[in-house]
C-alpha positions as CSV (number, residue, x, y, z in Angstrom):
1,X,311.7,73.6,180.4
2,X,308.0,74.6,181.7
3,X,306.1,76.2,179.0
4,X,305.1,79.7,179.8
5,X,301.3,80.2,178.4
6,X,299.6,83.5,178.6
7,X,295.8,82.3,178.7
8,X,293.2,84.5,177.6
9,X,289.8,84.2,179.0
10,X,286.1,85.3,178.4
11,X,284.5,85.5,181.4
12,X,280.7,86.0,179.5
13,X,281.1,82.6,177.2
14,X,278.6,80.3,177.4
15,X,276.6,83.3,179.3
16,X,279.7,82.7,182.6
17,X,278.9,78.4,182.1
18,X,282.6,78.3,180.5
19,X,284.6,80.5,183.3
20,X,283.7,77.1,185.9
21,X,285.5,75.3,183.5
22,X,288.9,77.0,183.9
23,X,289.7,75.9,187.0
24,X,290.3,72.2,185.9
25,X,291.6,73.5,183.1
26,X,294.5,75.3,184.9
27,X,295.0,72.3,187.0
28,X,295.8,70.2,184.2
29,X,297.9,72.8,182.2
30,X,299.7,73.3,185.9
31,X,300.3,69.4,186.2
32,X,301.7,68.9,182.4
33,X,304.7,71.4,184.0
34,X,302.8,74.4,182.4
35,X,303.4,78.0,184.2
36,X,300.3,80.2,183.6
37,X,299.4,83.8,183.3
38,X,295.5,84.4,183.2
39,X,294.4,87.9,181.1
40,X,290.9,88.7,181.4
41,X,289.8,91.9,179.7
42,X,287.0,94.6,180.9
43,X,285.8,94.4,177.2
44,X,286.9,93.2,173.8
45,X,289.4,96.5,173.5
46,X,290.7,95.4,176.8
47,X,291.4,92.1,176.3
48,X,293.0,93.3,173.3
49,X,295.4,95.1,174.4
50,X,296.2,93.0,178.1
51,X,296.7,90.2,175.0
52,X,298.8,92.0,172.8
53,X,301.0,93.2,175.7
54,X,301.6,89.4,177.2
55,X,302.7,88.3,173.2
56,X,305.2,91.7,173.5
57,X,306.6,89.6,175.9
58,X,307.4,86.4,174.1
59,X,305.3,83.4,176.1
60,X,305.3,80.2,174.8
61,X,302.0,80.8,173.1
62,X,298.8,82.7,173.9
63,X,296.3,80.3,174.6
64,X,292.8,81.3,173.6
65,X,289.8,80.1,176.4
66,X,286.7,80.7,174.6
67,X,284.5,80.5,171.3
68,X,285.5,81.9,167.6
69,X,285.5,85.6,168.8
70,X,287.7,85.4,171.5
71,X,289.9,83.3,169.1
72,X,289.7,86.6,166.4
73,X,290.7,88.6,169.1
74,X,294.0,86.4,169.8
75,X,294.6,86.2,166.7
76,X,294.9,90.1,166.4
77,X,297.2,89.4,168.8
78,X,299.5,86.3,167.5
79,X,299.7,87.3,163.9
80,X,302.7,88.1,162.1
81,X,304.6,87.0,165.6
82,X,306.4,83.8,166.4
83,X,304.0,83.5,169.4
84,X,302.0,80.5,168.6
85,X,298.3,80.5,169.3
86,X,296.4,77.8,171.6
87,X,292.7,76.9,171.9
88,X,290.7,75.6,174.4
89,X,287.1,75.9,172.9
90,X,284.5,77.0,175.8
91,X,282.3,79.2,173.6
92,X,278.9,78.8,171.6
93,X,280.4,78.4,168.6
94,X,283.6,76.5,167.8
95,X,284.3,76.3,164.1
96,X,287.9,77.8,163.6
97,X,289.1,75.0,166.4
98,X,287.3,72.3,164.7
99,X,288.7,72.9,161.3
100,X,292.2,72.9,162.9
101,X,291.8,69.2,164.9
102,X,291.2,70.4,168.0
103,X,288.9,68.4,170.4
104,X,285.9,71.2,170.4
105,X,283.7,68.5,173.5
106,X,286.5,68.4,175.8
107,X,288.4,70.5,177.6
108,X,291.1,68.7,179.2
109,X,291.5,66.5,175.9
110,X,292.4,70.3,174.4
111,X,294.2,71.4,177.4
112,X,296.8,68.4,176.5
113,X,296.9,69.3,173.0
114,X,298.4,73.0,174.4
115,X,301.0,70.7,176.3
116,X,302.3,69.0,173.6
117,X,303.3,72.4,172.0
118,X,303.3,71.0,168.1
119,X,302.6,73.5,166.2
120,X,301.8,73.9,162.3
121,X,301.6,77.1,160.2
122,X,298.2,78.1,158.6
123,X,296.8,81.0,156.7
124,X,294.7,84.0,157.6
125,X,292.6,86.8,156.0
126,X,293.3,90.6,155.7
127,X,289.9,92.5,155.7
128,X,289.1,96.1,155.3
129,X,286.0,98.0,155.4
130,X,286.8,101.6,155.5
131,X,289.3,102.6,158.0
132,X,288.5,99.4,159.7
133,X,291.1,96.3,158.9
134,X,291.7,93.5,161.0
135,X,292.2,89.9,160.2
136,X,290.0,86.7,160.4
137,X,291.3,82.5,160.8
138,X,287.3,81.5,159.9
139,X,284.8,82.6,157.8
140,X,283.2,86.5,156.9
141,X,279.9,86.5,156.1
142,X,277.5,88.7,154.2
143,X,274.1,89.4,153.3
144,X,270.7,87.0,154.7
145,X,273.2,85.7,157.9
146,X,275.1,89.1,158.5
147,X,271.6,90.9,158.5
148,X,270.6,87.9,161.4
149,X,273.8,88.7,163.5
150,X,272.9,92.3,163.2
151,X,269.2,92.1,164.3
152,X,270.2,89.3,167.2
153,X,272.9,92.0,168.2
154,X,269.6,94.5,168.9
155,X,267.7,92.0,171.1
156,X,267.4,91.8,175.0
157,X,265.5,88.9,174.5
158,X,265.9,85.6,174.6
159,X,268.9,84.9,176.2
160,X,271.7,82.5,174.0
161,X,271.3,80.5,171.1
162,X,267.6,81.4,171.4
163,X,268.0,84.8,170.5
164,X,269.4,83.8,166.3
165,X,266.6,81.7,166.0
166,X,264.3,84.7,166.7
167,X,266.0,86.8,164.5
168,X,266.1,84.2,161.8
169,X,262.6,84.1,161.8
170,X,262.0,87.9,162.2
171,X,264.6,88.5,159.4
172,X,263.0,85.8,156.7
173,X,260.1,88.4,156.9
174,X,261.6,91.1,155.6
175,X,265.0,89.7,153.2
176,X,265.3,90.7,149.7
177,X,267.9,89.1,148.3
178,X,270.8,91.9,147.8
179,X,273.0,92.9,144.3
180,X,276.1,91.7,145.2
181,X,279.3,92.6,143.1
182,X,282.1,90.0,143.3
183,X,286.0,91.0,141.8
184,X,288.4,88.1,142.2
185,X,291.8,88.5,142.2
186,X,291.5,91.8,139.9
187,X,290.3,89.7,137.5
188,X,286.7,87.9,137.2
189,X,283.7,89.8,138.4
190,X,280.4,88.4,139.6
191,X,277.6,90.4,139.4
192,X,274.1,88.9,140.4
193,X,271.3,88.8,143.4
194,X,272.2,86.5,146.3
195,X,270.7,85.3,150.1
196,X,274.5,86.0,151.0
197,X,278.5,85.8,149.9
198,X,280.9,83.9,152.7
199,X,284.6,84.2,152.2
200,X,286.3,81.4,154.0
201,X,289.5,80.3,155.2
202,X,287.7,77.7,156.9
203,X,284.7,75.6,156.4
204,X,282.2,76.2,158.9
205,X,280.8,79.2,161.2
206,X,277.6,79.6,163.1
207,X,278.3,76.3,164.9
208,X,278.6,74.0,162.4
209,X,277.4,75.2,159.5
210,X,279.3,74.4,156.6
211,X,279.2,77.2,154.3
212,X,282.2,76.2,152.3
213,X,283.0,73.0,153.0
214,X,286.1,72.6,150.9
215,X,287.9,75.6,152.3
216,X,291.2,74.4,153.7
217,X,293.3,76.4,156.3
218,X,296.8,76.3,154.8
219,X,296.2,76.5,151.1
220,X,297.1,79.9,150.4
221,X,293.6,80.7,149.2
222,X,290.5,81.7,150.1
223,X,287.0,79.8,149.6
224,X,283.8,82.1,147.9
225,X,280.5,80.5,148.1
226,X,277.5,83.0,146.9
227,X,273.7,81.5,147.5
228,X,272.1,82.9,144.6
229,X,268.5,84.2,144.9
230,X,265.8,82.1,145.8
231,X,262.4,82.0,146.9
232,X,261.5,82.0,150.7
233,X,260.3,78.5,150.3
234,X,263.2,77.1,148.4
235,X,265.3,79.2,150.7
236,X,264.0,77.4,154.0
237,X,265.0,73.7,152.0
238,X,268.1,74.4,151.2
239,X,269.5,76.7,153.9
240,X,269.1,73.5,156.7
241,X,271.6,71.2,154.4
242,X,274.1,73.8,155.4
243,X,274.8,72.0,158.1
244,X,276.0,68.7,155.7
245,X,277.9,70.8,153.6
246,X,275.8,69.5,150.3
247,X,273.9,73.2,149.5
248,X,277.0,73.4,147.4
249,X,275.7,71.1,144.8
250,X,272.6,73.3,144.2
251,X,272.2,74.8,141.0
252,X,272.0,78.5,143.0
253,X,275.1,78.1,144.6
254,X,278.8,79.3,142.8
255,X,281.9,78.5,144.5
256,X,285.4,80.1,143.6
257,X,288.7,80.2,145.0
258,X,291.2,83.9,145.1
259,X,293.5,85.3,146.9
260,X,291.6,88.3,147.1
261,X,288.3,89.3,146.9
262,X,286.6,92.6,146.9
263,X,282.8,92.6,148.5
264,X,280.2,95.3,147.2
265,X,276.6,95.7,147.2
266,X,273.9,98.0,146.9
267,X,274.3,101.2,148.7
268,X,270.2,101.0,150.3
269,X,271.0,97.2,151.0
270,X,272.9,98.8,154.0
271,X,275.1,95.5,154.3
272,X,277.7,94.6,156.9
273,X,279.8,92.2,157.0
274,X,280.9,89.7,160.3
275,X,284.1,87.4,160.5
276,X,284.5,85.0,162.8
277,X,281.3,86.2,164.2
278,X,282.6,89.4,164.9
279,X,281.5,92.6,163.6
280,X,283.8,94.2,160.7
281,X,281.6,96.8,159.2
282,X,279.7,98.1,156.1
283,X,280.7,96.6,153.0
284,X,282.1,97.2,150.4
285,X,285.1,95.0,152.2
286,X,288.1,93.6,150.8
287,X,289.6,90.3,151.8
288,X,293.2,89.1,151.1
289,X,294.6,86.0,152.5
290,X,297.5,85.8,154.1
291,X,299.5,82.4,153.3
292,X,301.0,80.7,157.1
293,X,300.2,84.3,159.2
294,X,299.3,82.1,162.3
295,X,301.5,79.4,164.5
296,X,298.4,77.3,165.7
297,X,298.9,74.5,168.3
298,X,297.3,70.9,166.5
């Protein structure tokens, strides 16, 4: 039997590059016996809903064309649901389809992984920040990065990647490091100054960076990393070995694991918090994992 794939698109990935690739895309889905539905929302609320209204009606899975946030967005969508969720990674960032095996460089090679239609269960992350709640498959961030997303999120200029690099550099100006309260699981609380706090169901956000490198998708748990507070200089050393994955063996940097975590801060710090590089809101936030919430295509 042909599969039936609802395939949700963002148009404005890769600043429009990624929509030329969907054409060959379809083709191949369409040759592998695949019959195809295409949503493309207006905005993020639109897509929502056009999404959640094709997984009312039971395809074979929702197939996410795009980077980490339309992926969050499907997997409002998918959660909780039978509807298995597909990737074909066409945005900036990538990180929740490289933690799950997906070829992130090729399209077609991911395309084929949709055909095969072997799926495996893997967790998720309940967040709350006031009346907000939503879930997240990657990483949330808060504090020295979450402060970067929100100043980039304010520029008009430069265009792409370009524009975090800006708003690293304008943000490093300005960064105190923020009193952070952890409370794990009800249990142990972490109180101490920090760059910033990642909760993780995954290892890696930002494209590539490797903020908790030992975070595993289907392990009922969730990964905490907290960069202590350090000098600007020291700061700027450590924060590029991000990338490697080996900041976590510097003495400024704790790592837990919970199934829940609550996020506060400093009222004046006037934190908020981003997962899967998607706004959430102010903290405090709370985080709860949610053991095999998501059918994911491998």
């Amino acid at each position: 039997m042909s599969p039936q794939l609802a395939v949700l698109v963002n148009p404005a990935a890769r600043g429009g590059r990624a929509l030329r690739q969907l054409e060959p895309v379809a083709r191949r889905l369409r040759a592998g016996g695949a019959e195809l539905s295409v949503i493309v929302g207006s905005d993020a609320a639109d897509a929502l809903e056009r999404a959640c209204t094709a997984v009312a009606e039971r395809p074979d899975a929702l197939v996410a064309f795009g980077g980490d946030g339309l992926v969050h967005l499907a997997v409002q969508a998918v959660a909780g649901t039978d509807v298995p969720l597909g990737i074909i990674p066409a945005g900036t960032g990538n990180d929740i389809a490289a933690a799950l095996g997906v070829p992130c460089k090729d399209p077609l090679a991911a395309a084929r992984v949709v055909l095969r239609m072997k799926s495996r269960l893997v967790d998720a992350a309940r967040v709350r920040a006031g009346r907000t709640e939503e879930l997240f498959a990657g990483v949330l961030c808060c504090g020295f990065d979450s402060r970067v997303n929100e100043r980039a999120n304010r520029l008009t200029w430069p265009a792409g990647p370009a524009r975090y690099v800006v708003a690293m550099v304008e943000e490093l100006r300005s960064f105190r490091p923020v009193p952070f309260r952890l409370v794990l699981d009800d249990d142990e609380v972490i109180e101490r100054e920090a760059m910033l706090v990642a909760v993780a169901n995954t290892p890696s956000y930002g494209g590539g960076m490797r903020v908790c490198p030992d975070a595993l998708p289907d392990d009922g748990l969730l990964d905490v990393v907290m960069v202590g507070a350090l000098p600007k200089g020291e700061f700027l050393r450590v924060f590029p070995s991000v990338y490697r994955g080996t900041h976590a063996g510097h003495p400024a940097v704790t790592a837990r694991r919970a199934r829940t975590v609550r996020l506060e801060a400093a009222d004046e710090a006037g934190l908020v918090a981003y997962a899967d590089g998607e706004r959430v809101g102010p903290v405090p936030v709370e985080c709860e994992v949610r053991p095999g919430a998501l059918r994911v295509l491998v």
